[in-house]
Biopython code that builds the backbone (N, CA, C, O; Angstrom):
import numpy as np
from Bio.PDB.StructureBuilder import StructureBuilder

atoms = [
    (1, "UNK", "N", (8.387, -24.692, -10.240)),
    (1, "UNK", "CA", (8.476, -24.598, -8.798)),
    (1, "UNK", "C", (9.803, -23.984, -8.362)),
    (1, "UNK", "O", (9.981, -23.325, -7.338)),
    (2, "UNK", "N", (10.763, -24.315, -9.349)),
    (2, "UNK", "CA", (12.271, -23.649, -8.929)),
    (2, "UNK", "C", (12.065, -21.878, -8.973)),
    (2, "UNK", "O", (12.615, -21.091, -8.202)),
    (3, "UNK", "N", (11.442, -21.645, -9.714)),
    (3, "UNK", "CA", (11.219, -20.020, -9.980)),
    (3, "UNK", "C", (10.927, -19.433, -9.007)),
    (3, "UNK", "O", (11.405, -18.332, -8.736)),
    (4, "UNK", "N", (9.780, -20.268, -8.025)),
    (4, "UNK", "CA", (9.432, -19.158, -6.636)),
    (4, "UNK", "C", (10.424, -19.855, -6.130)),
    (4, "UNK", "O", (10.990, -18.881, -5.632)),
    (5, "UNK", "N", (11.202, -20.868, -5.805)),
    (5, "UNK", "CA", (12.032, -20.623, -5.012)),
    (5, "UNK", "C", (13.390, -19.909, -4.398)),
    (5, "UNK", "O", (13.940, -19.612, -3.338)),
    (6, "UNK", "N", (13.563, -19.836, -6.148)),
    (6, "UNK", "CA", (14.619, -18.316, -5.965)),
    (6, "UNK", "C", (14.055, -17.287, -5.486)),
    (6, "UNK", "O", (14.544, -16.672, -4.537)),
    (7, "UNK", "N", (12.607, -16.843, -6.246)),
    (7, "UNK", "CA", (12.404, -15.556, -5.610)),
    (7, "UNK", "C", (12.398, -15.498, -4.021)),
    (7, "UNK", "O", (12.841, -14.654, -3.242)),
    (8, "UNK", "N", (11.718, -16.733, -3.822)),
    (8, "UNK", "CA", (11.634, -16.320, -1.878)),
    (8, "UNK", "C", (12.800, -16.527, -1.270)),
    (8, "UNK", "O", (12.897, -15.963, -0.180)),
    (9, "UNK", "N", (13.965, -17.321, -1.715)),
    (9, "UNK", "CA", (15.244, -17.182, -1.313)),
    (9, "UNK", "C", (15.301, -15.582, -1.981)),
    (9, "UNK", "O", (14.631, -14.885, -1.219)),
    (10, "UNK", "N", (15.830, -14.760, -3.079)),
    (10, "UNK", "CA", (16.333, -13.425, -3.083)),
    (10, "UNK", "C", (15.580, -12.673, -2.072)),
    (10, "UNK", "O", (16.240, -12.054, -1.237)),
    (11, "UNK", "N", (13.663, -12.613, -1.995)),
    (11, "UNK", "CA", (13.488, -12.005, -1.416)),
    (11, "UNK", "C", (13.952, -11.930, 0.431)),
    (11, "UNK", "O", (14.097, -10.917, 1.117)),
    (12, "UNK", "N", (14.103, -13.451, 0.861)),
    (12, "UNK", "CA", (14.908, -13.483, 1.892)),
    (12, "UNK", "C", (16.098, -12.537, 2.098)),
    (12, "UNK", "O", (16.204, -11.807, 3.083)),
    (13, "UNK", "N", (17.195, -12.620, 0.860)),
    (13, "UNK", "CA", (18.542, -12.008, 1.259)),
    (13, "UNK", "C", (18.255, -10.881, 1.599)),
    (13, "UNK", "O", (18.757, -10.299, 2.560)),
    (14, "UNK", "N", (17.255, -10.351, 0.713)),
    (14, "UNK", "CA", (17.023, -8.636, 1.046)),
    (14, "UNK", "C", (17.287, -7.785, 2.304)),
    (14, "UNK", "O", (17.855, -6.711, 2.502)),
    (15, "UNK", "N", (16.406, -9.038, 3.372)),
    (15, "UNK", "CA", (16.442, -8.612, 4.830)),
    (15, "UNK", "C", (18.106, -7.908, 5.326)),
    (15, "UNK", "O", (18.144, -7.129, 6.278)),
    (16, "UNK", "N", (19.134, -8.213, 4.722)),
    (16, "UNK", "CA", (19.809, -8.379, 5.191)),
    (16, "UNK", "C", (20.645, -7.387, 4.297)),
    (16, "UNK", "O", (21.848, -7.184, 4.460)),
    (17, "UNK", "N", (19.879, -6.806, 3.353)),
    (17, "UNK", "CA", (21.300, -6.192, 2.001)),
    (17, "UNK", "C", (20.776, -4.377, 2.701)),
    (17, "UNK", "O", (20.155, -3.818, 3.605)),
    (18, "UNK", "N", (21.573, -4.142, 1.496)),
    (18, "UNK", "CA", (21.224, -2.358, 2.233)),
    (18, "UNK", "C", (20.383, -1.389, 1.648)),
    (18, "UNK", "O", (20.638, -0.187, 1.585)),
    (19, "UNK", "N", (18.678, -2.334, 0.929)),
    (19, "UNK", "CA", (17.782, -1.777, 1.281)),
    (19, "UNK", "C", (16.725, -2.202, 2.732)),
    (19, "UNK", "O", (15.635, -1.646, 2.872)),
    (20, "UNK", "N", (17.239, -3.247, 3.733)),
    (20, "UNK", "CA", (16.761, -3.673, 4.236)),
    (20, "UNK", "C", (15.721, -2.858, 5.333)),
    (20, "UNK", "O", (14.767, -3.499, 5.774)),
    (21, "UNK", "N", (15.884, -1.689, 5.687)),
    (21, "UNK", "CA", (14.607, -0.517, 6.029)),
    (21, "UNK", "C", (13.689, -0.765, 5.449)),
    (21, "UNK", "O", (12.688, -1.302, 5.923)),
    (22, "UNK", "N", (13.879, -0.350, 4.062)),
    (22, "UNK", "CA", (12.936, -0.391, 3.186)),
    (22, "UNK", "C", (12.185, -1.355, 2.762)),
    (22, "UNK", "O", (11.044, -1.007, 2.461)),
    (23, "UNK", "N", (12.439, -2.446, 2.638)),
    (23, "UNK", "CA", (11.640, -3.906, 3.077)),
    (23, "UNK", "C", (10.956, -4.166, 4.061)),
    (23, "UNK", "O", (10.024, -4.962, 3.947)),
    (24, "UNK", "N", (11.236, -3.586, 5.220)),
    (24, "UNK", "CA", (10.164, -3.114, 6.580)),
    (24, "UNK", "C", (9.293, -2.071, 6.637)),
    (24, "UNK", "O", (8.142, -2.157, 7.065)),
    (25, "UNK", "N", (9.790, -1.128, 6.233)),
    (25, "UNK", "CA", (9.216, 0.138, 6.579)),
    (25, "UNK", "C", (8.449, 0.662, 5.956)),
    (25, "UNK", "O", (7.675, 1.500, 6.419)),
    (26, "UNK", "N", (8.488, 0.154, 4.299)),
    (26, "UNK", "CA", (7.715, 0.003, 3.606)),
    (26, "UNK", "C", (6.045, -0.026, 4.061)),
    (26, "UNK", "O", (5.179, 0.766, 4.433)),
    (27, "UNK", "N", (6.224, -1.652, 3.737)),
    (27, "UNK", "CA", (5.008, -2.045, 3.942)),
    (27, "UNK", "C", (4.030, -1.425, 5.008)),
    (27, "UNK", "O", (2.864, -1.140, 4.737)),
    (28, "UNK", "N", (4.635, -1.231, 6.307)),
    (28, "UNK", "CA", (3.992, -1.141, 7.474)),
    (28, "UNK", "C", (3.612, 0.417, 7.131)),
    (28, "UNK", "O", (2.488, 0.759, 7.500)),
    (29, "UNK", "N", (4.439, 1.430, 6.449)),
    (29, "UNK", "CA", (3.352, 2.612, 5.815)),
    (29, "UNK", "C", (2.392, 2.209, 5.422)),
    (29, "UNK", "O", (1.349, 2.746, 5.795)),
    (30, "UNK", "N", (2.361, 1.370, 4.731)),
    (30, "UNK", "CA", (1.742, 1.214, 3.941)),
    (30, "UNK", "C", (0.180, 0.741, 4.150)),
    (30, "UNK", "O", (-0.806, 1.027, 3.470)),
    (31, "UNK", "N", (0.303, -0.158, 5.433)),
    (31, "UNK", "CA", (-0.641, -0.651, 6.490)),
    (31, "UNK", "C", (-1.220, 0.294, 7.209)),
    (31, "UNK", "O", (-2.446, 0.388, 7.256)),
    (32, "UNK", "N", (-0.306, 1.209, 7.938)),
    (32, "UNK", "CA", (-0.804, 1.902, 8.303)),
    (32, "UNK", "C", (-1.948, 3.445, 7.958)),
    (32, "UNK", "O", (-2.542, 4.123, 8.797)),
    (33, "UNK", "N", (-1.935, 3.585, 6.661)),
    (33, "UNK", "CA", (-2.262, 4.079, 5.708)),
    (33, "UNK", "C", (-3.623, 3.670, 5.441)),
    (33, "UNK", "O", (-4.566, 4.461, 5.436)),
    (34, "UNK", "N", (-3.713, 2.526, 5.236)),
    (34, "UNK", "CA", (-4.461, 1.667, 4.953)),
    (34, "UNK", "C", (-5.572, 1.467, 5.925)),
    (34, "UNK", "O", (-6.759, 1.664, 5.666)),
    (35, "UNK", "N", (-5.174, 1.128, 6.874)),
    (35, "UNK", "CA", (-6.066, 0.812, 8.534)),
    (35, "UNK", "C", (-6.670, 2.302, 8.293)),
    (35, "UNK", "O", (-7.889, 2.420, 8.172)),
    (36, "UNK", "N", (-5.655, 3.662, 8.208)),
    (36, "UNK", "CA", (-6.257, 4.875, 8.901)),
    (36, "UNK", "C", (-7.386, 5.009, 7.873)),
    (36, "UNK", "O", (-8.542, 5.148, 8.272)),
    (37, "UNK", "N", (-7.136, 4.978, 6.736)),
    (37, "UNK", "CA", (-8.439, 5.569, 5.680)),
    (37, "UNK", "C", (-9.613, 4.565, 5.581)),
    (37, "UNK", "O", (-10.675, 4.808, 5.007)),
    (38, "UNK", "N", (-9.297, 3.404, 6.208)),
    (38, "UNK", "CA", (-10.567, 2.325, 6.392)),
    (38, "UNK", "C", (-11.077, 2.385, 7.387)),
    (38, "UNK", "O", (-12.146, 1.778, 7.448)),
    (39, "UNK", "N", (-10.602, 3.127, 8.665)),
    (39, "UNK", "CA", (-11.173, 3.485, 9.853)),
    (39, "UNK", "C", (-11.995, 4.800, 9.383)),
    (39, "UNK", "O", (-13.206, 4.890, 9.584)),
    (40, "UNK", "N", (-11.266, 5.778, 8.763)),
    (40, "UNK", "CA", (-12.550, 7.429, 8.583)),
    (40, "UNK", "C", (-13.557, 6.876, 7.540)),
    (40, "UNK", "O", (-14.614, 7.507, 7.516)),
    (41, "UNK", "N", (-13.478, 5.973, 6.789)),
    (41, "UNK", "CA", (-14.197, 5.295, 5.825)),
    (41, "UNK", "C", (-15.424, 4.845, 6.604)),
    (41, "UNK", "O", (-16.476, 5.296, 6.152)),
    (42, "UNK", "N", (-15.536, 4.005, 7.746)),
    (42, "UNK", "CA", (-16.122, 3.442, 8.412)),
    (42, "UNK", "C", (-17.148, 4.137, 9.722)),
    (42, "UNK", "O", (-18.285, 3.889, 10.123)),
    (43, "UNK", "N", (-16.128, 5.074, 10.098)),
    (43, "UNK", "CA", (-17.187, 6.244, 10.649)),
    (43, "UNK", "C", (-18.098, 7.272, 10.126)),
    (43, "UNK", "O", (-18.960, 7.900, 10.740)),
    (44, "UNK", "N", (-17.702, 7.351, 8.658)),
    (44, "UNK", "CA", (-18.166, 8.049, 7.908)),
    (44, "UNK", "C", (-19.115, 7.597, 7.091)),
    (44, "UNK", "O", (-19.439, 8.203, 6.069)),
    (45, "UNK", "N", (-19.777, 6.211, 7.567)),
    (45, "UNK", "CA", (-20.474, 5.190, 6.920)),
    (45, "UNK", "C", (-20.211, 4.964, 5.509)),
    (45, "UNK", "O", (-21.100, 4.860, 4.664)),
    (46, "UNK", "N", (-19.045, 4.896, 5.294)),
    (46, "UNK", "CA", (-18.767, 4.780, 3.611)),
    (46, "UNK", "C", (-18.785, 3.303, 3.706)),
    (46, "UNK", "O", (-18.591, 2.767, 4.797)),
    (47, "UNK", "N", (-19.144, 2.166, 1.952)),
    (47, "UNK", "CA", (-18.740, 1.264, 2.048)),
    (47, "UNK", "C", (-16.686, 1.031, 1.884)),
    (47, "UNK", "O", (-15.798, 1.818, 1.556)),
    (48, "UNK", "N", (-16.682, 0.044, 2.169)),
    (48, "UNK", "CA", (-15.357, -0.457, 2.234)),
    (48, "UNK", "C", (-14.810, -0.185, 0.668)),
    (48, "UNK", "O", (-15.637, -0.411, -0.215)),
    (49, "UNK", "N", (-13.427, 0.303, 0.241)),
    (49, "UNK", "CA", (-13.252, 1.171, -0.681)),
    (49, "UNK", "C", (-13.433, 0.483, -1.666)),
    (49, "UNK", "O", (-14.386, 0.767, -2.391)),
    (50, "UNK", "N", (-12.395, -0.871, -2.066)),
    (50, "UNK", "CA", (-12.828, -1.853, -3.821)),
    (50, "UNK", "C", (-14.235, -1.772, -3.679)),
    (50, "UNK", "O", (-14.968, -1.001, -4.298)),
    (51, "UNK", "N", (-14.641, -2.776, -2.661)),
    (51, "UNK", "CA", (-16.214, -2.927, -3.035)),
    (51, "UNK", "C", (-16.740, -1.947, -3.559)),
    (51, "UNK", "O", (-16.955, -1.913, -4.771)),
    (52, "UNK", "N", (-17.152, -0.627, -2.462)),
    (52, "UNK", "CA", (-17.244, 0.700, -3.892)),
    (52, "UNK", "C", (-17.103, 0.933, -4.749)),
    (52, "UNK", "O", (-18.022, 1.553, -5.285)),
    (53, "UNK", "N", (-15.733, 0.604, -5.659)),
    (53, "UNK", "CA", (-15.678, 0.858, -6.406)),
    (53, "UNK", "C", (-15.993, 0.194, -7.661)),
    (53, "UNK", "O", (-16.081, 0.753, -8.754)),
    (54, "UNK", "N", (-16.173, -1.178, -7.390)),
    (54, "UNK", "CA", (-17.472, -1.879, -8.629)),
    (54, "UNK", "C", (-18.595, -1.802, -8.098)),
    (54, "UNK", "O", (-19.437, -2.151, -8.925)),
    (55, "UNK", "N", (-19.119, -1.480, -6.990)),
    (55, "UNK", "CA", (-20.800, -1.721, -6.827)),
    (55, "UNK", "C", (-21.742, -0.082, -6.696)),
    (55, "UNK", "O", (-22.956, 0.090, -6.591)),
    (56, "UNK", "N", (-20.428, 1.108, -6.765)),
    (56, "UNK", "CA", (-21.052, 2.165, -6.888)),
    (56, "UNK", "C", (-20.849, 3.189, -7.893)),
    (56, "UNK", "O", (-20.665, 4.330, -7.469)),
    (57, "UNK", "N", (-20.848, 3.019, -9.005)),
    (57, "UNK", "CA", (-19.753, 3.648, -10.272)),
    (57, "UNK", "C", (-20.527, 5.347, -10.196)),
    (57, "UNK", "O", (-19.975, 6.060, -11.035)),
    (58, "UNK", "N", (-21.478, 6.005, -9.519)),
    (58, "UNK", "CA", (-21.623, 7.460, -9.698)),
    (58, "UNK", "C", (-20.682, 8.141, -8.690)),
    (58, "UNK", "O", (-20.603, 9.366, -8.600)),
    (59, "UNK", "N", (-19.895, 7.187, -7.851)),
    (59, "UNK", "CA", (-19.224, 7.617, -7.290)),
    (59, "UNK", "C", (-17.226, 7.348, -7.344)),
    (59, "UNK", "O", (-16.314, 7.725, -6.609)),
    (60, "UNK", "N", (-17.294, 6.405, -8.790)),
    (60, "UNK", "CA", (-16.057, 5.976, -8.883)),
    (60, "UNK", "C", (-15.262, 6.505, -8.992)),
    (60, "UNK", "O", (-14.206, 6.153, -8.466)),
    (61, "UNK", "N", (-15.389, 7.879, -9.902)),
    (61, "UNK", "CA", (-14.213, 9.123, -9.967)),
    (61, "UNK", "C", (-13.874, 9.273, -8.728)),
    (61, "UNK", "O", (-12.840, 8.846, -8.213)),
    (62, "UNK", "N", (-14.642, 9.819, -8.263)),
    (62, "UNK", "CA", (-14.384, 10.753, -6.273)),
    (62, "UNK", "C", (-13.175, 9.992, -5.901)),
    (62, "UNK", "O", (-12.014, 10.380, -5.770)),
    (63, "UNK", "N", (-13.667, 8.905, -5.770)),
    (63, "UNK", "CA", (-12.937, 7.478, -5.071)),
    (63, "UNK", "C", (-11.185, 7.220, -5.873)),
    (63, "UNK", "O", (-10.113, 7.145, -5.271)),
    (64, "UNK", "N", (-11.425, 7.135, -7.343)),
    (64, "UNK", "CA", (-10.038, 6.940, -7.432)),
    (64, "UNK", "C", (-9.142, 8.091, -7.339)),
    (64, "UNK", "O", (-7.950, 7.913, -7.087)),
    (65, "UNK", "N", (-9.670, 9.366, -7.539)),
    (65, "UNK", "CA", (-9.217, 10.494, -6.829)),
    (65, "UNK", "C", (-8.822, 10.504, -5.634)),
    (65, "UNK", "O", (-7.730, 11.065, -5.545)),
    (66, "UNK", "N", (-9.171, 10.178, -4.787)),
    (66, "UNK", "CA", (-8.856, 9.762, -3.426)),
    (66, "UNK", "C", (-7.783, 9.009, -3.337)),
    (66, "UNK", "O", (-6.700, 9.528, -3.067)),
    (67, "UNK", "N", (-7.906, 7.669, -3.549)),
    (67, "UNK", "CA", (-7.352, 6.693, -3.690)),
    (67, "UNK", "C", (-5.867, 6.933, -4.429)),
    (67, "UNK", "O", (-4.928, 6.217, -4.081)),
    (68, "UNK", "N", (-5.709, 7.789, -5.287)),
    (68, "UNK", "CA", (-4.473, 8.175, -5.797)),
    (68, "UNK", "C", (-4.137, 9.455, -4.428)),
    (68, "UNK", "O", (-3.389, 9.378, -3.453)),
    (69, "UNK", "N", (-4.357, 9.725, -4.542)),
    (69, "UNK", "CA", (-4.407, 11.119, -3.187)),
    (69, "UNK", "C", (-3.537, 10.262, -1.772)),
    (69, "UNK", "O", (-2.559, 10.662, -1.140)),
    (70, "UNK", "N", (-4.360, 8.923, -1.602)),
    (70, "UNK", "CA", (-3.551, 8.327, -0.579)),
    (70, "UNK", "C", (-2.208, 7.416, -0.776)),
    (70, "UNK", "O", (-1.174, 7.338, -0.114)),
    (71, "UNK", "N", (-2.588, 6.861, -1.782)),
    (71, "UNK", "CA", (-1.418, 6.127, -2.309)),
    (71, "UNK", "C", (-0.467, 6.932, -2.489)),
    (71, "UNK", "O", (0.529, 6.537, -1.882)),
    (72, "UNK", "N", (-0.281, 7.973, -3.093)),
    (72, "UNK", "CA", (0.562, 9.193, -3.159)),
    (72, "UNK", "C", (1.316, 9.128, -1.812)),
    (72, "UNK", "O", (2.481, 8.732, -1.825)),
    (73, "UNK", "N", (0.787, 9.457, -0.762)),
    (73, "UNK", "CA", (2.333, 9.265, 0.754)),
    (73, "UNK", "C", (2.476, 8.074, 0.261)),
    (73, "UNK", "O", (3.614, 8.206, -0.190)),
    (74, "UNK", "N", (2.134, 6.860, -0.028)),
    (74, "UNK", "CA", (3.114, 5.366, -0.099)),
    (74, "UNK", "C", (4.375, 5.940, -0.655)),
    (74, "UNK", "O", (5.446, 6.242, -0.129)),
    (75, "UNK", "N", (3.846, 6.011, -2.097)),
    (75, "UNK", "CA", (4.575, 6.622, -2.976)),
    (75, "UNK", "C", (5.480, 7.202, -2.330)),
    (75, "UNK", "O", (6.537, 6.575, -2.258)),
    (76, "UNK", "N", (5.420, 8.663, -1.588)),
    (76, "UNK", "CA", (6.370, 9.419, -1.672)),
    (76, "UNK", "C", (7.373, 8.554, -0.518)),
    (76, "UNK", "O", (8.290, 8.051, -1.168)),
    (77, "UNK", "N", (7.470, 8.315, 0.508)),
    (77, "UNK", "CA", (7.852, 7.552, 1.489)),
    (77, "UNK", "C", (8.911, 6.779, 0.636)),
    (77, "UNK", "O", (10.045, 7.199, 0.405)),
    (78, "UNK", "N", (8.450, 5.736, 0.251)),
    (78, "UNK", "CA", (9.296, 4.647, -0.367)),
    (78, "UNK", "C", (10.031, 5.665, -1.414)),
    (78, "UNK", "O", (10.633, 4.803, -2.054)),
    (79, "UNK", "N", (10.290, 6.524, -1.849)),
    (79, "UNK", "CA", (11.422, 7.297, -2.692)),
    (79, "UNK", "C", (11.940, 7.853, -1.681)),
    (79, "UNK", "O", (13.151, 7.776, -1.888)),
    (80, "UNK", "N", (11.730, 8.502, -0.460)),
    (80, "UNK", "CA", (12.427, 8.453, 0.423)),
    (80, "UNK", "C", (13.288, 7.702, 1.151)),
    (80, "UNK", "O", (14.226, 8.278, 1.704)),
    (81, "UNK", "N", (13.132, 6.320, 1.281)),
    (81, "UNK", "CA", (13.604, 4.998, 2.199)),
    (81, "UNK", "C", (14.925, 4.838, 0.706)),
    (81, "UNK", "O", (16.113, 4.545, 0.838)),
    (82, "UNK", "N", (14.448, 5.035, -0.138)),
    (82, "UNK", "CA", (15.207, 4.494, -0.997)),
    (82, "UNK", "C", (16.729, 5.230, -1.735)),
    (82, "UNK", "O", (17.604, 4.792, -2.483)),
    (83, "UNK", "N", (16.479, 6.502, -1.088)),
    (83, "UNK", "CA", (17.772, 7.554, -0.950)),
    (83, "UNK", "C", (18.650, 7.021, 0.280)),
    (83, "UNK", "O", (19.875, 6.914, 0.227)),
    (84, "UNK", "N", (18.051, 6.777, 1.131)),
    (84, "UNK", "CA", (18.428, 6.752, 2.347)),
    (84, "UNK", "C", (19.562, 5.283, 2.344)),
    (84, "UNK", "O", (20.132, 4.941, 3.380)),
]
sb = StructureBuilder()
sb.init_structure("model")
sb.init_model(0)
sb.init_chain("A")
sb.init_seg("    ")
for serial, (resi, resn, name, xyz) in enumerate(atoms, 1):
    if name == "N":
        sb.init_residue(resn, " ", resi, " ")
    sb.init_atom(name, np.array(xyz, "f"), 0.0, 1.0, " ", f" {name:<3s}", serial, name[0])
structure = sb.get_structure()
């Protein structure tokens, strides 16, 4: 039990050290990212993306193609925040 409690105390200090952008700004790419390709997903009557990807395997390539395709801006972003 002591183990997560360091971590959520370090991860606390973070807020405050000088990647602290990047502990925000992060994620919320990351969300936002997320929301947008589950919204064209959804108009586009696709199923919702995991689920797809165990319940439709003639289409699993396409998908993790994609899926690396989007993750890719996370990616690049956060090597950005992290120069900064």
């Amino acid at each position: 039990m002591t183990e997560h409690l360091s971590f959520i105390d370090g991860l606390l200090a973070r807020i405050e050290g000088p990647f602290s952008p990047r502990f925000i700004v992060q994620p919320l790419v990351a969300l936002f990212f997320a929301f947008r390709d589950g919204v064209r997903d959804a108009r586009e009557g696709q199923s919702p993306y995991f689920w797809a990807l165990f319940t439709e395997p003639a289409h699993r390539r396409v998908m993790i193609e994609s899926g690396w395709k989007s993750i890719g801006k996370v990616f690049i972003v956060s090597i950005v925040l992290a120069q900064a």
